[in-house]
Every structure is written in C-alpha cells, then in structure tokens.
C-alpha positions as CSV (number, residue, x, y, z in Angstrom):
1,X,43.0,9.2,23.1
2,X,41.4,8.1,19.6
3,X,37.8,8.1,18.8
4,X,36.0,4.6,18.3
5,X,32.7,5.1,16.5
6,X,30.5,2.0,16.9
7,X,27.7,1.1,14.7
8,X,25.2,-1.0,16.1
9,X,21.9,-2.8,14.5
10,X,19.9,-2.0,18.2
11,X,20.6,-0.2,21.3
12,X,23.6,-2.1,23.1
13,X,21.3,-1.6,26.7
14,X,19.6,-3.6,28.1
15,X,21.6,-6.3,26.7
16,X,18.8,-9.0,26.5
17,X,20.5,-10.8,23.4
18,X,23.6,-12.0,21.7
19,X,24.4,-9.1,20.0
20,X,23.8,-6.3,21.9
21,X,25.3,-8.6,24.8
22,X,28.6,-8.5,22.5
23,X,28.2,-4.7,21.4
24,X,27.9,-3.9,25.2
25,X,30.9,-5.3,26.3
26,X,33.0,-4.5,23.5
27,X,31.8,-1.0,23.7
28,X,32.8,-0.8,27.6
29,X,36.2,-2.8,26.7
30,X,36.8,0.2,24.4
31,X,35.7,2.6,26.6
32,X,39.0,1.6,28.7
33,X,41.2,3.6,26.2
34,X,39.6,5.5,24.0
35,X,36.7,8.0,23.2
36,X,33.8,6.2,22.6
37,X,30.7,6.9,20.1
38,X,27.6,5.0,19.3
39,X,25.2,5.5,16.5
40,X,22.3,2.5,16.5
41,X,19.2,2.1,15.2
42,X,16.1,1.8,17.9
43,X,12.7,0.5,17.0
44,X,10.8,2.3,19.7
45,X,11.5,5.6,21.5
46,X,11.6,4.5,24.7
47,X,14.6,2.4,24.0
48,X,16.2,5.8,24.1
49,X,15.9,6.5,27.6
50,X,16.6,3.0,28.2
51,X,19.9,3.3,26.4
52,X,20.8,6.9,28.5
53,X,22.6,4.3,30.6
54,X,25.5,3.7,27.7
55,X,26.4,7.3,28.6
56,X,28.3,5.4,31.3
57,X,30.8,4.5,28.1
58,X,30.0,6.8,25.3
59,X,30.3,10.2,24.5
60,X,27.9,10.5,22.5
61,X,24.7,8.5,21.1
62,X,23.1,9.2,18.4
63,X,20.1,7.1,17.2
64,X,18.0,7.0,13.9
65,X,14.5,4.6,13.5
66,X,15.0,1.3,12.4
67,X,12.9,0.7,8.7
68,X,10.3,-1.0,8.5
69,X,9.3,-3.4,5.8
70,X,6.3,-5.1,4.8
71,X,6.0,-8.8,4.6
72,X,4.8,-8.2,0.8
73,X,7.8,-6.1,-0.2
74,X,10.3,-8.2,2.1
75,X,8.5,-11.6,-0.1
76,X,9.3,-10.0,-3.3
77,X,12.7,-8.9,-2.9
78,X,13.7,-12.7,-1.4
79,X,12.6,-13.8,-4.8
80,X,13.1,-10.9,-7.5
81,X,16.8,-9.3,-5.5
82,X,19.8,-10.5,-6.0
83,X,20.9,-9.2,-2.7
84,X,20.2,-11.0,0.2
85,X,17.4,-10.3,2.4
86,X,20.3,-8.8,5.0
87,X,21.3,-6.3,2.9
88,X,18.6,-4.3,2.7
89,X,17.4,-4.9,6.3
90,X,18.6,-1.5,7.8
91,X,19.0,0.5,4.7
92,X,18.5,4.1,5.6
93,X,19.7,7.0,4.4
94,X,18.2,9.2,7.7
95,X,21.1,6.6,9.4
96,X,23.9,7.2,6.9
97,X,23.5,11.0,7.6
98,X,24.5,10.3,11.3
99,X,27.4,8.1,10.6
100,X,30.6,10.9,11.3
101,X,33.6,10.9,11.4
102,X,36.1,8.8,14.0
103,X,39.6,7.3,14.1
104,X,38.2,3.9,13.6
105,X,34.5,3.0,12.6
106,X,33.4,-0.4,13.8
107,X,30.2,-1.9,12.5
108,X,29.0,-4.5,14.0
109,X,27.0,-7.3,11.6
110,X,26.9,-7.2,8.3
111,X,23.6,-5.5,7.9
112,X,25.9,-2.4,9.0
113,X,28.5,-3.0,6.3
114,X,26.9,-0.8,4.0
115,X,28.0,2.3,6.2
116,X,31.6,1.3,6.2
117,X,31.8,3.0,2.3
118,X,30.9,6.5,3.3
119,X,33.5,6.8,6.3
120,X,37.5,8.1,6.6
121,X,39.2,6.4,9.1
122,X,40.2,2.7,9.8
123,X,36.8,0.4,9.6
124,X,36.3,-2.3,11.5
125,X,33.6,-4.8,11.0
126,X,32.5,-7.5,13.5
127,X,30.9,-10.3,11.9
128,X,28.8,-12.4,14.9
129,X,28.4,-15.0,12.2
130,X,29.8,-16.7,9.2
131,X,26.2,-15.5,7.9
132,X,26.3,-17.6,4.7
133,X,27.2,-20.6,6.3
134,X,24.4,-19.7,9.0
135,X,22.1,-19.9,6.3
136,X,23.5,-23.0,4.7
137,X,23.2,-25.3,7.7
138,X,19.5,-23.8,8.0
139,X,18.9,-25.0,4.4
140,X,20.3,-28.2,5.3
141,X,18.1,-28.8,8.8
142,X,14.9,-27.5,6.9
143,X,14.8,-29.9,4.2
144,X,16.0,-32.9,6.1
145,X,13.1,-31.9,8.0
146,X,10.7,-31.3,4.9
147,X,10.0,-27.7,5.9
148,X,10.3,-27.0,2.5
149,X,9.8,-22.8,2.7
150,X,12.2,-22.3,5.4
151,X,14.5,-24.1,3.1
152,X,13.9,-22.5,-0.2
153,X,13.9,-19.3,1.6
154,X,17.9,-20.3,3.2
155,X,18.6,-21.7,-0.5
156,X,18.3,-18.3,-1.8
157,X,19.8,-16.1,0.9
158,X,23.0,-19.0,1.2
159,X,23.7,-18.1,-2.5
160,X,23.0,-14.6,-2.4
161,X,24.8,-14.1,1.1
162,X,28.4,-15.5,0.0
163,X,28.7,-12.8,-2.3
164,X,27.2,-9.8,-0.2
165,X,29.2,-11.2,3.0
166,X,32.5,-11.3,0.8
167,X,32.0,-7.5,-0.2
168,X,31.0,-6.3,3.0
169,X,34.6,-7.8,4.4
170,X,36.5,-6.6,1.9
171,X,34.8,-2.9,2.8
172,X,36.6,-2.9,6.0
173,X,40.4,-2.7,6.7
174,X,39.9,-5.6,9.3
175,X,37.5,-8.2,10.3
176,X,37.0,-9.6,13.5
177,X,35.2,-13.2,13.8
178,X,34.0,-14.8,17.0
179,X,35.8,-18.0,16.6
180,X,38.6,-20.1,14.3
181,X,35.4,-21.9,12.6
182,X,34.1,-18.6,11.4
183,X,37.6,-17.0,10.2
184,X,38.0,-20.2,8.4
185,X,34.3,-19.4,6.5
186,X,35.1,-15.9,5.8
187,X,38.5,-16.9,4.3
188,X,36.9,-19.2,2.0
189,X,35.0,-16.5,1.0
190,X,38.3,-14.4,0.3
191,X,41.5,-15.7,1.2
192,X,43.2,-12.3,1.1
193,X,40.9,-11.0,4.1
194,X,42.6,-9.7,7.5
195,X,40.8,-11.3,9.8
196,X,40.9,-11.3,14.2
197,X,39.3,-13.8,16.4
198,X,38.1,-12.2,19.1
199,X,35.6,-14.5,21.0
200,X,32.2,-14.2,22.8
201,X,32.7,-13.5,26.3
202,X,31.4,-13.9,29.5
203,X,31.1,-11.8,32.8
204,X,31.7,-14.3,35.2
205,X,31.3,-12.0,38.1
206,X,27.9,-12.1,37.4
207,X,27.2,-15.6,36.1
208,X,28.4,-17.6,39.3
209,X,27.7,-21.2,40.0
210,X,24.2,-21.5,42.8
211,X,24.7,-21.4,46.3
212,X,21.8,-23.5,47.1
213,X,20.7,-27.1,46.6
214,X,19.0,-27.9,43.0
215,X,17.1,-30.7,42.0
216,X,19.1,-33.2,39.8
217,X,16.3,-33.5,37.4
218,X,15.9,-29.3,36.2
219,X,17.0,-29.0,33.2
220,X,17.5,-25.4,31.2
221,X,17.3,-23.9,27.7
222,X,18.1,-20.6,26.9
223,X,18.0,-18.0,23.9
224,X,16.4,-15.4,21.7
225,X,12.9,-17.8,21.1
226,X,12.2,-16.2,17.7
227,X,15.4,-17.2,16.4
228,X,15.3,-20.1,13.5
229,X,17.8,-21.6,15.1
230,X,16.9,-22.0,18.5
231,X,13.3,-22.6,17.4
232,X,14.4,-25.7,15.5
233,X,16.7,-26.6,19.0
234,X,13.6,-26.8,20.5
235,X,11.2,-28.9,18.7
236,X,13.9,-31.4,18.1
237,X,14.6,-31.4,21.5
238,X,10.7,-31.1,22.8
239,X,9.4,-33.5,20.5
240,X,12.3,-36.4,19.8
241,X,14.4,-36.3,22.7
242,X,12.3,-35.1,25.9
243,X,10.1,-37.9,25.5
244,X,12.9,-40.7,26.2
245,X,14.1,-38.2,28.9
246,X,10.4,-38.6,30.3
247,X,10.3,-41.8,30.3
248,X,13.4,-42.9,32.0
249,X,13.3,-39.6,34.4
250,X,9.7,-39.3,35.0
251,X,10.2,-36.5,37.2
252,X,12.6,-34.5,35.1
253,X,11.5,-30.3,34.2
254,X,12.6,-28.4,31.4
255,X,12.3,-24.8,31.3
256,X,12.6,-22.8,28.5
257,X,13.3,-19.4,29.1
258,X,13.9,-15.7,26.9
259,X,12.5,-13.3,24.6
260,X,9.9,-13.1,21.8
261,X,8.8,-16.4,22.1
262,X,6.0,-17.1,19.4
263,X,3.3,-19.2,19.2
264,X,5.0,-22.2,18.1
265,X,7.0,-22.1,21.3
266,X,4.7,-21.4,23.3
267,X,2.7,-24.1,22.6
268,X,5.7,-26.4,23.9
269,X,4.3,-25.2,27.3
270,X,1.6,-27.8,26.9
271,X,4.0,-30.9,26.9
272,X,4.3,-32.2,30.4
273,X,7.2,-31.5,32.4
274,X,8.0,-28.1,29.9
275,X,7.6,-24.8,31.2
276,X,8.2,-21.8,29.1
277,X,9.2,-18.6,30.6
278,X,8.6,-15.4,28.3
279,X,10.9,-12.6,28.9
280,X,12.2,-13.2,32.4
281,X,13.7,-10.1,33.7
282,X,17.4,-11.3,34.9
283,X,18.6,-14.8,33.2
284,X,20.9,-15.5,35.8
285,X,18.0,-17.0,38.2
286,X,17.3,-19.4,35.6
287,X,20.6,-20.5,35.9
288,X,20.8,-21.2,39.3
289,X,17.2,-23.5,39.1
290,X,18.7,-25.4,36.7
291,X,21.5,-28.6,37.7
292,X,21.7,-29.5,33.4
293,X,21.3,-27.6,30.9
294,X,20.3,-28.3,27.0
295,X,22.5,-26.6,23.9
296,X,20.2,-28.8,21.2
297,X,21.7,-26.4,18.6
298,X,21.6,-28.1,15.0
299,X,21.9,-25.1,13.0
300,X,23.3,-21.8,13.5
301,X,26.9,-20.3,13.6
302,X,29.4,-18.3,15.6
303,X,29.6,-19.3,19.0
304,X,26.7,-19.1,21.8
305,X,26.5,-17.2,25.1
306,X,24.0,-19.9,26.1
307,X,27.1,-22.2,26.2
308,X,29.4,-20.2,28.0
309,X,26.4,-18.6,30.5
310,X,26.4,-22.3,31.5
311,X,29.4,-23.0,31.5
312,X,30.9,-19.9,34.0
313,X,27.3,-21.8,36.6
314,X,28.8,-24.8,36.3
315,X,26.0,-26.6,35.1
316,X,26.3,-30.4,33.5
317,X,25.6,-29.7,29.8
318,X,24.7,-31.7,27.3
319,X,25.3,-30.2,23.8
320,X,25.3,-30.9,19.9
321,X,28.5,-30.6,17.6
322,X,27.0,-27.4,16.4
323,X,26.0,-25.9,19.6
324,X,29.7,-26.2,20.8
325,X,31.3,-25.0,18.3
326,X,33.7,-22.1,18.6
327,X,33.9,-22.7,21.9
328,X,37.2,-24.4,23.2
329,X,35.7,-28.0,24.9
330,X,35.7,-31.7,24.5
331,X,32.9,-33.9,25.7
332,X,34.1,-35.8,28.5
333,X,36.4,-32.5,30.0
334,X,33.6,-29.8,30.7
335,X,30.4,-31.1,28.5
336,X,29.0,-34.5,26.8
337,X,28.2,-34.2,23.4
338,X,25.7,-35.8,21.7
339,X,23.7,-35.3,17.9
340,X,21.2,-37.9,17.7
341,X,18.1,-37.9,20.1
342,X,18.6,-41.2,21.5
343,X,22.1,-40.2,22.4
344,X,21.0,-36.8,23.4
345,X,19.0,-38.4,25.9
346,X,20.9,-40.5,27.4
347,X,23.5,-37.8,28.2
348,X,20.9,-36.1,29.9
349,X,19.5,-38.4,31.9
350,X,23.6,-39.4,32.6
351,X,24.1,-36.5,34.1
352,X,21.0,-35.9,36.4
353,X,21.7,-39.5,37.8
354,X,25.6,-38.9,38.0
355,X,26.3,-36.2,40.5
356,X,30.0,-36.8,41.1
357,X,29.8,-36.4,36.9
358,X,27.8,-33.3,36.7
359,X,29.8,-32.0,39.3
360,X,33.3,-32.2,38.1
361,X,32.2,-31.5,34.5
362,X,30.6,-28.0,35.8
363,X,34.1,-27.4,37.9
364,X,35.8,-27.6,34.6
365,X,33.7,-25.8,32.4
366,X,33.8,-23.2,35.2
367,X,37.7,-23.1,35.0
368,X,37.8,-23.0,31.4
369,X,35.4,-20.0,31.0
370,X,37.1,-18.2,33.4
371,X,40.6,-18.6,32.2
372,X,39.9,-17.9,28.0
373,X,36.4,-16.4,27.8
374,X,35.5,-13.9,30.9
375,X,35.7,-10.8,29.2
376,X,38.5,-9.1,31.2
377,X,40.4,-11.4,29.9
378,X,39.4,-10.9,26.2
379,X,40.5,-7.1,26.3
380,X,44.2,-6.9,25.5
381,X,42.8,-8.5,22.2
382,X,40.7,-6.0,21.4
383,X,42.5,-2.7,22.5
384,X,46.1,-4.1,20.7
385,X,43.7,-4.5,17.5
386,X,42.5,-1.2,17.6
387,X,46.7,-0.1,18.9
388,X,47.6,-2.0,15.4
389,X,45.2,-0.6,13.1
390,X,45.9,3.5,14.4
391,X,49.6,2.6,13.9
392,X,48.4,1.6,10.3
393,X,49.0,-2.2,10.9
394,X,45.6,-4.0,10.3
C-alpha cells in the first residue's frame, strides 16, 4: 500500500463547494487503495472538528491557518506583482513545514503548486480550471458589460496567470484536468505537459430524481454565490432573461440557492417571483422543488457540479455554451442550450409548458450521468493514474 499525500486549499468536509466536493471524493476514491494523508489549510478552528469526519479516509490530518491579506496589500500587488493574485493567495511557510513526505503528493489547484518544489516523490497536481482561460473569458464578459475594474483586474491576472499556470504544471510529474476543453488550455500553455482528464463527478445515490409532484413553473439556480462567475450568471439571468420568462409565465419561481451570497445577490430577492436561499443545509431539497433548472454560466471554466447535480435529478435544463462545457451533452439529447436572453427564455418557458419534453430530456441526462460521471465509475481512472505513476509511468 503506497502513501497519497493530498494538499488541499480548505478542509475537504463538509463539502459545501466545488472543490472540496472534488477533493472529498477523490480523497475517498484513493482511500480504496492506498494510505491516505491530508494537509489543508482552515480559516477557522472549528472547521477542525468539523473535518475529524475525514478520519473516515485519512490517516492523518494535519492543518495550518489559512493567510490573511489585506485588501490594501492584495490592491498593490494586483498592480505592482508580476505574479498573479493566485500565487500568493496561500503562501505560508507555517504550511510548507507540514508538507512531508509520501509516495505521491497531490495538490490540488494551483494556489497549492507552490508546495509541489519542496517534495520527493511523484507530484500530482489537479487543476479544477484552465485558470488563465477562467480569467480571460471574465475579462471578456466584464468589458462587454462596461464593468470596467472587474475587467482590468482579469486583464492583468489573464497575462500574469498563463505564465504562473505553465510553471506550476511543469512542477508536477502529471496533471490532471477536469475535461478535454481544459487539457486542451493547459497544452497550449506547454505542449510537452502529461496531462489526465479525470472529470467532475457525481454521487448519484444521493442526487436522485423527486418522488413527488412539482410544479412545472420552479425553476433552480445553484452555486457558490460569491463566485464572479455565477454572480454575473445571475444578473444576466435576473435582469435580461427572467423578465420575458415573467411575462409569458406569470406564475413562474426562481430560486436561487448556496453559500456566501453578498449583497448584490441578495438584493435579487426583491425581483418578483426570485427567492434567494442563503446557505441551505442539504442542496439536494432544492433539487427535488425544482422541475427546470438554470446553468446561465457566461464565464467561468472547468466543468460544473451544478450541471451534473441536475442532471443525475432529472431536471429540464436550460444551459449556456459555457455552462455546458466539459460535460458530454447536446441540446436536444439531455439539455437545450441557449446564449442570448431572448433564446434563453424561450427554452425555459419550453420546457415548463412541455412536460413530455422535460421529461424525456431529464431521463436522459439521468442516463448519461449515471453511465460516465457517477463517481464509482470515475475510479479505475484515478487509481490506474496513481498505479502508472508508482510504476514510474506518468
């Protein structure tokens, strides 16, 4: 049995968002054949004893505090750096004196990178996103938007990023990316790289289709609500495409439901017909309240467990390009897909009139989830990766 030593950004438990939803399972995945360690950052002290429940997996867990920057010394080095604002995120050197020794050393994001250089061993690094494209397409949505700081602030990190993301891969012996889209952004980067896909996954044990009645007209978003990229999803879908929603589907609810949400999207409360919901304990009752749900994604990267969440319920979705990226669906199989409002709309008014539609739609996307992304399925990837790399084969 070799020894896996996983470097994480946050506690893998509770696994309230996308990356510590990934870190989880890959950790447990892991756990199937080898010795598991974890060393994370926390940004509280009770996340400890809230992350005694990886002991279920690991070994051992070691944590460190996170840094803390001001926004003054975070604005300067934006503008004076020449290393992106990622870089220095989760610099510590109280972390890198925890970092030991293992077989393989997996970090997971790029902010963890910098750890890779003081290890032995095979190293591993996970990249959730193609970061610098990330930031690119955020550049690009900011200023067709004329939100001109968001945009200068992408500019820079885009620039600075494809230089700091091609180091960090070239630190590791491997790299795994969560879809062909984002292997293709890190080769550009590098075309000598070793790179895995190994998609976002699903537990679709857990995230089952309802068993009761819903009305045709509740509709869903979902997602970390401080994230720049689901913020901008929802005030282009609150404020250009709900309103021709409401007025062909005057009785037609959107919730909007997940962490941190800020003032901005709070606010979207107000509009008739939106409800947001702050922190809800367990996602999965969203799900089952909801018959469509939104992925009005126009920026972003990797792939989103929004998608396949709604997918593995069955739900009709309506989604952008972007937002379904990664993931392997056409519109018309399991989804529609639709980028301009007006078009956005009228798939989602579609399918909560179309209930044969919706229906056969969610049955597929169902299928489809089950068969390529439930993560018990998604293991044999993982563990012959890690078989290949000990046998000196990245």
């Amino acid at each position: 049995m070799s020894r896996i030593l996983f470097l994480t950004p946050q506690l893998p438990y509770p696994p309230h968002q996308g990356a510590a939803i990934r870190n989880l399972n890959l950790v447990k995945l892991a756990a199937r054949e080898h010795e598991v360690n974890i060393c994370s950052f926390v940004r509280d002290p009770a996340e400890v004893g809230a992350g005694a429940e990886l002991t279920r997996w690991a070994t051992h867990l070691d944590t460190s505090p996170a840094p803390r920057r001001g926004q003054l010394a975070r604005l300067a080095h934006t503008v004076l750096s020449l290393q992106p604002d990622m870089q220095r995120r989760l610099h510590s050197q109280a972390f890198r004196r925890l970092v030991g020794e293992a077989d393989i050393v997996q970090a997971e994001g790029i902010e963890m990178a910098q750890y890779l250089a003081d290890v032995s061993g095979q190293r591993v690094l996970d990249c959730h996103n193609a970061e610098w494209l990330l930031q690119r397409r955020a550049f690009q949505v900011d200023a067709r938007s004329g939100r001109w700081p968001g945009a200068a602030y992408s500019a820079l990190q885009w620039l600075k990023l494809r230089r700091y993301e091609r180091w960090a891969c070239r630190a590791a012996d491997t790299v795994l990316a969560v879809s062909e889209e984002d292997r293709r952004a890190l080769l550009d980067l590098d075309a000598r790289l070793s790179i895995n896909v190994l998609p976002n996954g699903v537990d679709t044990s857990v995230f089952r289709p309802a068993s009761d009645s819903v009305p045709a007209e509740a509709m869903l978003f979902t997602g970390t609500l401080d994230f720049r990229p689901n913020v901008d999803a929802l005030r282009w879908l609150v404020g250009e495409v709900w309103p021709r929603i409401r007025r062909r589907v005057p009785q037609a609810t959107l919730t909007v439901a997940g962490r941190a949400p800020g003032p901005r999207v709070l606010a979207l409360g107000q509009v008739p017909g939106v409800t947001v919901l702050a922190n809800p304990p367990d996602i999965v009752p969203c799900f089952h309240a909801a018959s469509v749900y939104a992925v009005p994604v126009r920026s972003g990267g990797g792939t989103r467990y929004k998608l396949l969440q709604a997918m593995a319920c069955g739900l009709g979705i309506v989604s952008t390009t972007v937002g379904a990226e990664g993931v392997a669906v056409r519109s018309g199989d399991e989804l529609l897909v639709a980028d301009s409002s007006a078009a956005f709309a009228e798939a989602a008014v579609r399918l909560m009139r179309d209930a044969p539609l919706r229906q056969r739609l969610g049955a597929r996307a169902r299928e489809n989830v089950a068969a390529t992304y439930d993560w018990s399925v998604l293991a044999p990837a993982l563990l012959g990766m890690y078989e290949r790399l000990l046998a000196g084969q990245p």
